[in-house]
C-alpha positions in Angstrom: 0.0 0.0 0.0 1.2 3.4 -0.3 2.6 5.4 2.6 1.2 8.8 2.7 4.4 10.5 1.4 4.0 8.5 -1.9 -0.5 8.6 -1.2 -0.1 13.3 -0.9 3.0 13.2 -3.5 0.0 11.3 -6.1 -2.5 13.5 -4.4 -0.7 16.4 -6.0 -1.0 14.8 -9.5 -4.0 13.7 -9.0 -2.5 10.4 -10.4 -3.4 7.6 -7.5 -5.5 5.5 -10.1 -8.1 3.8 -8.0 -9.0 7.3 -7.2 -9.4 8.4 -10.7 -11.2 5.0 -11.4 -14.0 6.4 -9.0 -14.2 9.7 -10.3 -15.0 8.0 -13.9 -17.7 5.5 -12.0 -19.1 8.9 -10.4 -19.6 10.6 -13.5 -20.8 8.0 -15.4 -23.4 7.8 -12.9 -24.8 10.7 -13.5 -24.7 10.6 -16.8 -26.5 7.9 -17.2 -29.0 8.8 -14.4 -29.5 12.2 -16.2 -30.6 10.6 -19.6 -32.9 8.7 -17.7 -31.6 5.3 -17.6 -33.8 4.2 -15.4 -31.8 1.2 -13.8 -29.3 3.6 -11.9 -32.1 4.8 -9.3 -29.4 6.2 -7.3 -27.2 7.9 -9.6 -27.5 11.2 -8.9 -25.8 10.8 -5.7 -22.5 10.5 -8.5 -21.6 14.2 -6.7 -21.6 12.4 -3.0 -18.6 10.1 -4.3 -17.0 13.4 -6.0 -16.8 15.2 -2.2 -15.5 12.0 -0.5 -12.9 11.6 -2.9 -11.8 15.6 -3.3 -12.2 15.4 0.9 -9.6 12.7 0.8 -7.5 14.0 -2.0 -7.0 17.6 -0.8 -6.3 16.7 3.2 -3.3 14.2 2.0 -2.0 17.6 -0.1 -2.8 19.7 3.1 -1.0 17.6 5.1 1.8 17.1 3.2 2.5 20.5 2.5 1.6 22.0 5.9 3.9 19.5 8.0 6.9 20.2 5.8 6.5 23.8 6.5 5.6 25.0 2.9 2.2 25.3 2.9 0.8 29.3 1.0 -3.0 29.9 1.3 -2.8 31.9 -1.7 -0.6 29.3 -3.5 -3.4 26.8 -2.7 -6.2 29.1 -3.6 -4.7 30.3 -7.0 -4.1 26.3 -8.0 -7.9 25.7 -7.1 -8.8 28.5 -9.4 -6.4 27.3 -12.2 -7.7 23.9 -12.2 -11.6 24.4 -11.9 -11.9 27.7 -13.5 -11.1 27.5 -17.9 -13.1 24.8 -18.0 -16.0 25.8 -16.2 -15.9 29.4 -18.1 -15.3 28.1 -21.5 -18.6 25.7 -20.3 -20.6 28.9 -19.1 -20.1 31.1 -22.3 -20.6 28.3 -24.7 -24.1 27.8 -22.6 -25.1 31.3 -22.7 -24.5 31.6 -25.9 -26.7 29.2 -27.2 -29.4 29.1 -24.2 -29.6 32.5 -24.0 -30.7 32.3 -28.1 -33.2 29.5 -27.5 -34.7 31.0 -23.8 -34.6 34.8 -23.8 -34.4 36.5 -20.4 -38.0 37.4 -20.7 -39.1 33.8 -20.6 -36.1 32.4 -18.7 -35.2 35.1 -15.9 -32.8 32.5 -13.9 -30.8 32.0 -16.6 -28.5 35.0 -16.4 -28.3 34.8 -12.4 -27.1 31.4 -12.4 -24.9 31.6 -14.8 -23.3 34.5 -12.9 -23.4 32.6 -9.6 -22.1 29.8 -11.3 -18.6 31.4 -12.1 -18.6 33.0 -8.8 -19.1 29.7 -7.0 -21.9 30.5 -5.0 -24.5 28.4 -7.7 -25.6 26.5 -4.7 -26.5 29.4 -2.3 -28.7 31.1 -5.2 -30.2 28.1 -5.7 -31.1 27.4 -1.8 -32.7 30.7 -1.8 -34.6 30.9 -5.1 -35.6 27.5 -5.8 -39.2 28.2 -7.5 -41.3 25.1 -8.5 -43.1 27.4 -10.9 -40.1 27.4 -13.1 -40.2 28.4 -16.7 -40.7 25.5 -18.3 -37.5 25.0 -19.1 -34.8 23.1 -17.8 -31.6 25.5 -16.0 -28.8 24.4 -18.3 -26.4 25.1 -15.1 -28.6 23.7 -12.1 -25.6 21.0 -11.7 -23.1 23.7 -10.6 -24.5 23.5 -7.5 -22.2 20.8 -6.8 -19.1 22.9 -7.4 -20.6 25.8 -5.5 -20.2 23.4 -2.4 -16.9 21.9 -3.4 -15.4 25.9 -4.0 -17.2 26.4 -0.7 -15.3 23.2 1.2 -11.9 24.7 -0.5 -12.0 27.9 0.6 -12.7 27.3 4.6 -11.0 23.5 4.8 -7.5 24.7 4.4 -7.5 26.9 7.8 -8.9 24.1 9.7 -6.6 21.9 8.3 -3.8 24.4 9.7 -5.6 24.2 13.2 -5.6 20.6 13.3 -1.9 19.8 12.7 -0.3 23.0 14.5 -3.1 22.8 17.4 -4.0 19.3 18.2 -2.2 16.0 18.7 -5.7 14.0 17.9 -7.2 15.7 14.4 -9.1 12.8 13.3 -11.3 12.9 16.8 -11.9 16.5 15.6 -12.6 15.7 12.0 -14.8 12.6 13.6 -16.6 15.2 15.9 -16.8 18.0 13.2 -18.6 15.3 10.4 -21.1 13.3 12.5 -22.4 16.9 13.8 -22.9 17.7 9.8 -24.0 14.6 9.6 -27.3 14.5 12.1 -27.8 18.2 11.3 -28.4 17.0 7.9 -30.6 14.5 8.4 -32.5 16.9 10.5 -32.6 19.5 8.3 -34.2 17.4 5.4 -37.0 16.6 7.2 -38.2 20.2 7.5 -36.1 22.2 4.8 -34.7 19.8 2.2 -34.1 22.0 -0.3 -31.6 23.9 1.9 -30.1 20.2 3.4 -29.5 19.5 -0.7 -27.6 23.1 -1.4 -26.3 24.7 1.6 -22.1 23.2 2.4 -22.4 22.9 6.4 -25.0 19.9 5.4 -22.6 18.6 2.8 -19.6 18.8 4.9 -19.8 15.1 6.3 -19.0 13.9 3.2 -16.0 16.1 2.4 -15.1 15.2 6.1 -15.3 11.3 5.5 -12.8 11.5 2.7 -10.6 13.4 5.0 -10.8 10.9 8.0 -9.7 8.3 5.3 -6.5 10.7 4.5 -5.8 11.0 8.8 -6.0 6.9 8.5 -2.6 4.6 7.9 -3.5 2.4 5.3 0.0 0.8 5.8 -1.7 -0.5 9.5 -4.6 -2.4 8.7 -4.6 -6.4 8.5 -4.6 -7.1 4.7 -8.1 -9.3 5.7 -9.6 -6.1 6.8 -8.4 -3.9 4.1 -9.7 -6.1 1.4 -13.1 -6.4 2.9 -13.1 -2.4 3.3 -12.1 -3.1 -0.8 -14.5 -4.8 -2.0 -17.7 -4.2 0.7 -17.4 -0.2 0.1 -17.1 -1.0 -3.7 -20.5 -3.5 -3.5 -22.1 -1.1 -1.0 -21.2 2.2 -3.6 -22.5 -0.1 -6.6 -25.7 -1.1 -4.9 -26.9 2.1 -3.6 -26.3 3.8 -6.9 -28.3 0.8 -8.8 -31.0 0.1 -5.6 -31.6 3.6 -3.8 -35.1 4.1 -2.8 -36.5 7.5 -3.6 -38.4 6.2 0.1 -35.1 7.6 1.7 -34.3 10.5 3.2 -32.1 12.6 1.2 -29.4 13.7 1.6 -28.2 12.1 4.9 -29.2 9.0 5.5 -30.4 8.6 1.6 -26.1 9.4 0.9 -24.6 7.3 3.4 -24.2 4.3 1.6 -22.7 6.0 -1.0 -20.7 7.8 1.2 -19.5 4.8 2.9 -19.1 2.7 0.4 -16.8 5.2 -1.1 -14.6 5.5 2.1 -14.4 2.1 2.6 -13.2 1.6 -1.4 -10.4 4.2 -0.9 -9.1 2.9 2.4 -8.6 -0.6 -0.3 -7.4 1.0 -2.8 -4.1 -0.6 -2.9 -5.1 -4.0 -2.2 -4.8 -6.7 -5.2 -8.1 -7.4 -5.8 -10.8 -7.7 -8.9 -12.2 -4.2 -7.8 -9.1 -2.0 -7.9 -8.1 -3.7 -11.3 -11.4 -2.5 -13.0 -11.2 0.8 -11.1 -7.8 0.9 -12.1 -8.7 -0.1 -15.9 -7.5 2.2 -18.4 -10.8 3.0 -19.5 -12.5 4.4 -16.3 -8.9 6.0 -15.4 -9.0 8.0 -18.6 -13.1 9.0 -17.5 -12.2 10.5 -14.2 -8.9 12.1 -15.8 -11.8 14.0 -17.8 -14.7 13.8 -15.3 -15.0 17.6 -14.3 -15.1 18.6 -17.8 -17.9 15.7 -18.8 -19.8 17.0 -15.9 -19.6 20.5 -16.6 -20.5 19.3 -20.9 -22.9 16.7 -19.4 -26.5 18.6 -18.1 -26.4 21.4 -20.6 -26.2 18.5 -23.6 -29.0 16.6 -21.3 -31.2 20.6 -21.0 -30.6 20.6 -24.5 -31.3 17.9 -26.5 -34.2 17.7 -23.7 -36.3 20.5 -25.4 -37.2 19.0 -28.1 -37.1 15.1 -28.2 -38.2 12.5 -25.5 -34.9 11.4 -23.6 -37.1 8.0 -22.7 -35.8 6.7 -26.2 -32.9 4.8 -26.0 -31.8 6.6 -29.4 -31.5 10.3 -27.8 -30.6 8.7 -24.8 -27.1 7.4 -26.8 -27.1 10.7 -28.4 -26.7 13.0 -25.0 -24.3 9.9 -23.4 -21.6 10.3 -26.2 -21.8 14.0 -27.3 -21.5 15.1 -23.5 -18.7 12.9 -23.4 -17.1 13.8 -26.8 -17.5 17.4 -25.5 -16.3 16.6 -22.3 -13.1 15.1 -23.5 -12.5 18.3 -25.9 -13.0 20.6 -22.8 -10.2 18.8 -21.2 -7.8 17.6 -23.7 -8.1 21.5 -25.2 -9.0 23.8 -22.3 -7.5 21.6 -19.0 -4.9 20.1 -19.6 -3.1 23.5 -21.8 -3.8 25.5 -19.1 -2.9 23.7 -16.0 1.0 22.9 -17.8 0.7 26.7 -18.1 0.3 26.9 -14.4 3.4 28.7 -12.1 2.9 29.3 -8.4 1.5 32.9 -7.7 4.2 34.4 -5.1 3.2 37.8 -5.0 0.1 39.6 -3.0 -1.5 40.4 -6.5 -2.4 36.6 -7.0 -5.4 37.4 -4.8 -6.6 39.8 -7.2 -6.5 36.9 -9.5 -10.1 35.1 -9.1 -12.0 38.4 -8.9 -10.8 39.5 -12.1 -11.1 36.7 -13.6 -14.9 36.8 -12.2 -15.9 40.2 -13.4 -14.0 39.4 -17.1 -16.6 36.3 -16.8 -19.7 38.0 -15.3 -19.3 40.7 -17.8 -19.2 38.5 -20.9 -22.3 36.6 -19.7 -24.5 39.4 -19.3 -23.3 41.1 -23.0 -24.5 37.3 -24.4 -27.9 37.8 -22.5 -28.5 40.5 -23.2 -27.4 40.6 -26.8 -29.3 37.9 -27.6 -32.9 39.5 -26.0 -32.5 42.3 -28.3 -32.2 39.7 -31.3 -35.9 38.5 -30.1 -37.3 42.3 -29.5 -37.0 42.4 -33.1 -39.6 40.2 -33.5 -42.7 41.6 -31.4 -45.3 39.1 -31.9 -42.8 36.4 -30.9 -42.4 38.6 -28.1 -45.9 39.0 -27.0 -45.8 34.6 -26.3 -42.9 35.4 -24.0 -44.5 37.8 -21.4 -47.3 36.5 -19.9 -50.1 38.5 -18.1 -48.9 39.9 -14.5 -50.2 38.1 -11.1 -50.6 34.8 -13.5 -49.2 32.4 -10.8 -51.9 34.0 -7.8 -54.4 31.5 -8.9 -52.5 28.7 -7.2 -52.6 30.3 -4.4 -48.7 29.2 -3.7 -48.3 29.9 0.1 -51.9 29.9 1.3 -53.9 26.5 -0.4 -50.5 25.1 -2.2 -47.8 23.8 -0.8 -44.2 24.3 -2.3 -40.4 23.8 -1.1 -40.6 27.9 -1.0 -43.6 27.4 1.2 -44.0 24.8 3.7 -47.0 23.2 5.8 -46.6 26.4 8.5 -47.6 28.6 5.5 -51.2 26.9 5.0 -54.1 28.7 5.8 -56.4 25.8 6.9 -59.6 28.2 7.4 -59.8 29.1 3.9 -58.4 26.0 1.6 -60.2 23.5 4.0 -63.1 25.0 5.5 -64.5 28.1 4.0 -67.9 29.0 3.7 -69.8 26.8 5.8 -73.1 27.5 4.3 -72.3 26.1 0.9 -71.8 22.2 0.5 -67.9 21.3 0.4 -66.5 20.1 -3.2 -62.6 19.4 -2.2 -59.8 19.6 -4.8 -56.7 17.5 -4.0 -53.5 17.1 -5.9 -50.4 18.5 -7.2 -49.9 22.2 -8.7 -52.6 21.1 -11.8 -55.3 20.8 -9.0 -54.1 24.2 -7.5 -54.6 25.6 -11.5 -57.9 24.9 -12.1 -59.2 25.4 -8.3 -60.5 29.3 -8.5 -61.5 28.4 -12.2 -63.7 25.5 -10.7 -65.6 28.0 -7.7 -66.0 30.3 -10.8 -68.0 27.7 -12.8 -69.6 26.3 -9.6 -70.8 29.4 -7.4 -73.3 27.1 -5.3 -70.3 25.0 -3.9 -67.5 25.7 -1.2 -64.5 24.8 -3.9 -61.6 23.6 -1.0 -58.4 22.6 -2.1 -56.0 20.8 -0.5 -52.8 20.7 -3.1 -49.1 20.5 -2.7 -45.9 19.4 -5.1 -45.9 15.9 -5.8 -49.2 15.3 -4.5 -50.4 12.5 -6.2 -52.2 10.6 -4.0 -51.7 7.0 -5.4 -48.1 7.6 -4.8 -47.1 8.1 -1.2 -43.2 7.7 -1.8 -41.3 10.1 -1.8 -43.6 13.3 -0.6 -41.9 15.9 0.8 -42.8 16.5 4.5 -45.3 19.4 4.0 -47.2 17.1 1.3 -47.0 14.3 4.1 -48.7 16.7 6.5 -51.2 18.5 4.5 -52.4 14.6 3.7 -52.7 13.9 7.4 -54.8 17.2 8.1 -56.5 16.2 4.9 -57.7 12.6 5.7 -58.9 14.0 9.0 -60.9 11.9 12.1 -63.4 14.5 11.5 -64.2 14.4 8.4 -62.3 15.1 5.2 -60.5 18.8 5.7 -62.1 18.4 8.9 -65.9 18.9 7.2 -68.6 16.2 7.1 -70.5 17.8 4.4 -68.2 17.4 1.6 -70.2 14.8 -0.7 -67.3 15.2 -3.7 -63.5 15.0 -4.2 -62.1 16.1 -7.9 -58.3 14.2 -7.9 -56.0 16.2 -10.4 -52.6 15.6 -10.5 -49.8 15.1 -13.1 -50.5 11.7 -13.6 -48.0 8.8 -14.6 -48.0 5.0 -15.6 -47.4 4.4 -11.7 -50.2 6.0 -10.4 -52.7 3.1 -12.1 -51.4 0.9 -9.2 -52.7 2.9 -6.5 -55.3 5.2 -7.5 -58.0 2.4 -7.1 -57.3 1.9 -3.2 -57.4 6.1 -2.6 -60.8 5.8 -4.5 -62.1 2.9 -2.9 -60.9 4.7 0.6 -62.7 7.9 -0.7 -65.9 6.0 -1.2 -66.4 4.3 1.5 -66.6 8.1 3.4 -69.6 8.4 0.8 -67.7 10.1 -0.9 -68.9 10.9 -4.9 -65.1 11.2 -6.8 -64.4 12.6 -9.8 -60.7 11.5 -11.2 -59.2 14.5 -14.2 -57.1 12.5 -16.1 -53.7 13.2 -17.7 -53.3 16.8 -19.5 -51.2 17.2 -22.6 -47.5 18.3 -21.7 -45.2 20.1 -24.2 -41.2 19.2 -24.4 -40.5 22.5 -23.4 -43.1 26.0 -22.0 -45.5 26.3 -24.5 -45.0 29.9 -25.0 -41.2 29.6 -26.1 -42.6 26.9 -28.7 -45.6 29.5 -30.0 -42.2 32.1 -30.4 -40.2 29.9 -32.2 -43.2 29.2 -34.5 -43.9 32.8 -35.2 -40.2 33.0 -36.2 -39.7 30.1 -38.1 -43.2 30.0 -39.7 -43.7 26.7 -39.2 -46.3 25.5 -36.2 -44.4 23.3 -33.8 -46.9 23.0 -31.2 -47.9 19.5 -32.7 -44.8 18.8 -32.9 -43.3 19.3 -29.1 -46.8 17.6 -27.7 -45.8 14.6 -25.9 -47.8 11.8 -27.7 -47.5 10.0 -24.9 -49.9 11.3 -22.7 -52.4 10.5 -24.9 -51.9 6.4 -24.4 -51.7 7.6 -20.6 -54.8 8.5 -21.0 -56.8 5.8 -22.7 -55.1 3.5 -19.8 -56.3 5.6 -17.2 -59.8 5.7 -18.6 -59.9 2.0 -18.8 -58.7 1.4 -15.6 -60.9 3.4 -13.8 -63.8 4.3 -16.0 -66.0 1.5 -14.7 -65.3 2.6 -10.8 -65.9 6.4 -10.6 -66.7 9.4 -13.0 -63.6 9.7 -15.2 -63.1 12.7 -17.2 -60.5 12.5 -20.1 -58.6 16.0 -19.8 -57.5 15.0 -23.8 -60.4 15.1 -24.8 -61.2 18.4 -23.1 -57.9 20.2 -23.9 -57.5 18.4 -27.3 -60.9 17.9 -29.0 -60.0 15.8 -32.1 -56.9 14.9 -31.4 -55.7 19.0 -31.8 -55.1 20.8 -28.5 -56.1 24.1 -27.9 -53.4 26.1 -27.2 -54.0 30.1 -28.6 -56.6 32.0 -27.3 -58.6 33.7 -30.1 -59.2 36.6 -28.8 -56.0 38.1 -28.4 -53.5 35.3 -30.1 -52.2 35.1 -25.9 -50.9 31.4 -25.1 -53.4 29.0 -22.8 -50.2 27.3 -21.5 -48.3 29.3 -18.8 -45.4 26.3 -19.3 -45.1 23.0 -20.5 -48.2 21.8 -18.0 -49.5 24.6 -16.5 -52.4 26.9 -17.6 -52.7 30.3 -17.6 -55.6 32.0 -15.8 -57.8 32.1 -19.3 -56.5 29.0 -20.1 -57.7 27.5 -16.8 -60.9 29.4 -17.4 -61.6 28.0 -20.7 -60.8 24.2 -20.2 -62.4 24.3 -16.9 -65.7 25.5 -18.3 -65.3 22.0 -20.9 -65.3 19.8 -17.7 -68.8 18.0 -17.5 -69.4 18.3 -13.8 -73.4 18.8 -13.4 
């Protein structure tokens, strides 16, 4: 095994091969998990491995350098910036560029902020705090540099600690040990009530980091060979089976990213054992992935955003097509834009290296924004086009986000149980329950239906045939929901309209929830599955106006209408089923312009705007 002079003298090449075969699995997990192949549950959690390894790798450099006494903070800084920084602003421009083209600032107002936090490394911090489920239809091209945010974030405050520890203390793996399980439990506390900041913010992340460091504190030389190949070959099985088996059941991250976490650990502390693991993670094949793994993950989820708008990434075909042209690109960004610039590298050894990263920031920031912008004067020329790209004001005040629906902006504390759930007890209670479609069509429905007390009782990924999974405010507002005292704690609500963004999985358990719902004598009326367009149906009515041709046909998902004759019958024999096609689409066309004024129905890809909502709503045969 190697001793840690040879493990921190690799460390600084980045060359111990093992290593580099887990950055290649890592990344290929979640590639493959991004174009939705389906048998990598877990392989998003491809970033968990990344911090346990760059925790490990960076505390054998820290080490090394501070005990011989030549350890520079702005040395250390200036080599982070070198090696993370071309690729990731070559990836940002090129992404601009083009995204900026296809979704205009006036359709796609995150684009341009996190592309800016992206190159200033804080992509995970803007995302914590601005996280909208009422996005604009389109994917963010950049969402995955919230992973580097957190691993700029771990760089910038681990190398003081790492002074403290060896000039301080005689025992800095208790510290570390100490420092990671209280990260540890905060995260899994903090997912049960705020799991969007658990994902995003570092101090929940920092266990991970911290386990790859504890493995850098440990000498591998010392364990029993017996031990060291079970750590081997376990961490590698337990790694490889959480990625393939993870249950969306578990909670995330924290306990849902220990066994990867682990099992990572557990591989590295083997890795120079003779075994059948560390020969495939030292095959040349994944070696050569994780030499180019930051730059396939930087090419990787704009390619996925991409080729996303406008084909199905469920076939196998487009599925190949975004594995090997993020990789191709991938490679290109590091065998043309890594690897020049880090043999151009030379230690910074003056105070002006610290002006280095700012610069380099602004230079960035500014070029991003003249992109954005350039490009939304390009679509100004066009007015009609730009009419389909600003919506009416106050659009998203008929879910009533914050009051009846629940959202991760939002939680449980936020809904007001005296209006969604109780209301005007003098009118006979019809309840609305489901995901952000029910919450669209509620104040159309009391609209059409003055004589009833429309309630609603809606929250993200409330589909109630599918319990896995819900967030902890969608978990509660069910409980309140399902009441002893009645349903939404009325006994005078005689009928329950289920809407919800159906899926093939919901067949299984919509039966039970409508069997459960009728024996409360209960009347239920079941919406099924609405059209949904590849990408926010106003961007595809702009693109049609420029290009003349209508594409709205074209970017409906044809899928949803086989969804649809399933789900009719399936259930069309146990309750009133309404075919939301047929309402939306009549003869097989959907209905997506308003005449009147030539304004989109669609708000997005799913949603409805308010006349939209309006107008399909007043369709539904409900008397």
């Amino acid at each position: 095994m190697q001793s840690l002079k040879v493990a921190a003298s690799a460390a600084d090449s980045g060359k111990i091969q093992a290593v580099q075969g887990l950055r290649g699995i890592a990344v290929l997990a979640v590639l493959l998990f991004h174009v939705k192949f389906t048998t990598l549950a877990g392989g998003y959690q491809g970033p968990d491995i990344f911090f346990v390894i760059s925790g490990f790798v960076i505390t054998l450099l820290l080490r090394r350098r501070i005990t011989a006494g030549n350890f520079s903070f702005l040395e250390f800084y200036v080599r982070r910036a070198w090696r993370l920084l071309p690729a990731l602003i070559v990836t940002l421009l090129l992404t601009a560029v083009v995204f900026s083209i296809l979704t205009p600032i006036s359709i796609n107002n995150t684009l341009l902020p996190s592309l800016i936090a992206s190159a200033a490394g804080v992509a995970n911090l803007y995302y914590a705090g601005t996280i909208d489920y009422f996005a604009s239809g389109t994917s963010n091209p950049v969402l995955h540099t919230w992973s580097l945010g957190v691993e700029e974030q771990f760089y910038l405050v681990f190398p003081l600690l790492a002074v403290l520890l060896v000039r301080y203390t005689s025992k800095p793996f208790r510290w570390l040990l100490i420092l990671s399980l209280a990260s540890f439990f905060a995260a899994v506390l903090a997912t049960s009530h705020d799991a969007t900041a658990a994902f995003y913010l570092p101090w929940y992340r920092g266990w991970e980091f911290l386990a790859g460091a504890l493995v850098a504190y440990v000498d591998r030389d010392k364990i029993k060979p017996v031990l060291a190949q079970f750590f081997s070959i376990g961490g590698f099985v337990l790694m490889m089976g959480w990625i393939c088996f993870y249950k969306e059941s578990y909670v995330f991250p924290g306990v849902g990213a220990l066994g990867a976490v682990l099992g990572t650990a557990m591989t590295i502390l083997g890795a120079g054992q003779l075994n059948w693991v560390n020969k495939l993670l030292s095959s040349r094949v994944l070696v050569r992935l994780g030499d180019m793994s930051y730059s396939v993950y930087l090419a990787h989820w704009p390619v996925v955003c991409l080729i996303g708008m406008f084909f199905p990434l469920e076939r196998l075909s487009h599925q190949l097509v975004a594995l090997v042209l993020s990789i191709v690109l991938g490679y290109l960004c590091w065998r043309l834009v890594e690897q020049p610039v880090l043999a151009r590298y030379r230690p910074a050894k003056s105070a002006a290296g610290w002006l280095f990263v700012p610069a380099v920031f602004a230079l960035t920031a500014g070029l991003i924004a003249s992109i954005s912008y350039g490009a939304e004067g390009l679509w100004q020329r066009n007015p009609m086009a730009m009419r389909y790209l600003q919506p009416a004001p106050n659009e998203r005040a008929m879910f009533r986000e914050g009051q009846c629906f629940l959202s991760y902006r939002f939680g449980f504390d936020t809904y007001d149980q005296k209006t969604c759930l109780r209301g005007d007890m003098n009118k006979p209670g019809l309840l609305v329950m489901g995901d952000s479609l029910a919450a669209n069509i509620a104040l159309a429905l009391q609209e059409k239906m003055p004589e009833y007390n429309v309630l609603q009782a809606t929250a993200v990924e409330y589909r109630l045939s599918n319990r896995g999974g819900w967030p902890d405010f969608t978990q509660r507002l069910d409980d309140l929901a399902w009441g002893p005292d009645g349903l939404g704690g009325r006994h005078d609500i005689k009928t329950v309209i289920l809407f919800a963004r159906w899926n093939e999985t919901d067949l299984d358990g919509l039966p039970e929830v409508v069997e459960k719902l009728k024996a409360r004598g209960v009347k239920v009326i079941v919406l099924g599955p609405s059209p949904e367009f590849y990408i926010s149906l106003p961007l595809i009515l702009a693109y049609s106006n420029v290009i003349g041709i209508d594409l709205s046909s074209i970017m409906n998902k044809q899928e949803r209408a086989a969804l649809n004759a399933r789900f009719a019958s399936t259930l069309a024999n146990k309750l009133q089923y309404i075919s939301m096609m047929d309402v939306i689409c009549p003869q097989g066309r959907c209905d997506v312009i308003q005449e009147k004024d030539k304004s989109s129905l669609f708000l997005d890809k799913i949603h409805f705007t308010r006349p939209g909502a309006e107008l399909f709503v007043s369709r539904i045969p409900l008397h």
